[in-house]
N, C-alpha and C positions, 0 to 999 in steps of 0.2 A: 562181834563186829558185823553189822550190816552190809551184804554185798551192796556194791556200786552200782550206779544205772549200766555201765557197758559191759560187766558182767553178766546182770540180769538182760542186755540185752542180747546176747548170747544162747542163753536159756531162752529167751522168747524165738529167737531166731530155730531153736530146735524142734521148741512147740510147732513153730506153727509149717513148719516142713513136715513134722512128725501129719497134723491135721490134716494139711494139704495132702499128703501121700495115702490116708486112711481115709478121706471124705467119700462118703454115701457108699462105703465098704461093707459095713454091720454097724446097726443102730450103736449097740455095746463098745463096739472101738471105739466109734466116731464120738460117743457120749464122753467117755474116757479119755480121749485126748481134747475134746473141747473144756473138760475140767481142769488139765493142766494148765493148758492154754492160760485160760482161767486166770489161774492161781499163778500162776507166773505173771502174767499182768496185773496183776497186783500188785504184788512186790516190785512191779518195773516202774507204775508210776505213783507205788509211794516213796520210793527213790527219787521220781521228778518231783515231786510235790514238796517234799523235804527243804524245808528251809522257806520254802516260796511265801512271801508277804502277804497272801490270803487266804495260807493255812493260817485255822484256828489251832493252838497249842492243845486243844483237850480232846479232838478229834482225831482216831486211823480207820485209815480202811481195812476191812477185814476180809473182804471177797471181792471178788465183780461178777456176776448171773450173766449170762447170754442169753438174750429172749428171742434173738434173731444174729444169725452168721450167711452171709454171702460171700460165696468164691469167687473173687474177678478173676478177671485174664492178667498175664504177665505175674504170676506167685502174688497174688497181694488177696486179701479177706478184710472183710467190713464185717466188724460185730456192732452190736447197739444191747441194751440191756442196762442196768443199774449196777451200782456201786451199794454196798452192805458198810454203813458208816460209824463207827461205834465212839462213844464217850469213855474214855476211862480215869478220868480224875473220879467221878461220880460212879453210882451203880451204873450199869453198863446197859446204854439204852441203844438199840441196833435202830437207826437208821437208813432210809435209801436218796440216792442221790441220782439222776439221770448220768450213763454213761456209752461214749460211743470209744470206737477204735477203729482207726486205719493200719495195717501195717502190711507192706510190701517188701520180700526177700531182693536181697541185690542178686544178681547173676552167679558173683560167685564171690566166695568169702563165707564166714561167719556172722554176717552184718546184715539190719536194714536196710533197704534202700532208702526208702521214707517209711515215715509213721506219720500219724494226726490222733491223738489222743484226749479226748474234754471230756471234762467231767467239770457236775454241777449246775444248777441254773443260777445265773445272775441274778435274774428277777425274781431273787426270793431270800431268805436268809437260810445257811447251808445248816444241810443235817437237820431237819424239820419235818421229812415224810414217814413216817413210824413203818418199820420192817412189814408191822401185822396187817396193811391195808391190805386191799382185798387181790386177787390174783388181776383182776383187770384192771385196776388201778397200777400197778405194778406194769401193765402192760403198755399203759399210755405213760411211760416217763421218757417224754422229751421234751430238750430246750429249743427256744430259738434265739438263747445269748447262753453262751457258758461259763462260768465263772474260772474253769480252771483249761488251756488250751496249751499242747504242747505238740510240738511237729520240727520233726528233723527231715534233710530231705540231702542224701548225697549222689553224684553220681557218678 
């Protein structure tokens, strides 16, 4: 059975304590926990996506990359980076998709404060950039409409 989104948001919440508390500590830590991070956003927001009227049924995601993380003030980090987008009714073709992430720890609890989470461009049809472009191509994937935008905000 697939964890839930407030589980997995739980998990992210650990992450990204765990990052914040190792940032610009050792290349090796900070690598390793920005993997988690990772891979835990993943799973957070193919739980958001799940069901949503503009998932395609033959599409999951399989990863999210960070090409860039910034630390703001008040516990909160901005990643940007792409989404690894894979086909699996078909042979298994990896795709990439532009993807950003907001998330801010609340004070206190196990919980977000807010997030902002999009993935995808609008202006295009989804899952259409092939994994193997080049590293700077990869490097310039962003939207200026996103096709998929999710943001919670409590306080």
């Amino acid at each position: 059975m697939p964890l839930q989104a407030n589980q997995l948001e739980e998990m992210l919440v650990e992450n990204v304590r765990s990052y914040l508390a190792d940032y610009q500590s050792s290349d090796e830590l900070e690598a390793r926990r920005l993997q988690q991070l990772c891979s835990t956003l993943t799973w957070f927001f193919s739980a958001l996506v799940r069901g949503h009227e503009k998932r395609d049924q033959f599409y999951g995601i399989d990863d999210v990359v960070a090409l860039s993380v910034e630390v703001r003030p008040h516990s909160e980090l901005a990643l940007k980076g792409y989404a690894i987008v894979y086909q699996y009714k078909q042979v298994r073709k990896f795709m990439m998709e532009p993807f950003s992430a907001s998330l801010q720890l609340a004070e206190m609890g196990n919980r977000l404060r807010a997030y902002r989470i999009k993935c995808g461009d609008a202006n295009r049809q989804f899952a259409t950039i092939p994994y193997s472009v080049s590293i700077r191509a990869q490097s310039r994937m962003v939207s200026e409409e996103w096709l998929f935008t999710f943001e919670s905000e409590q306080d």
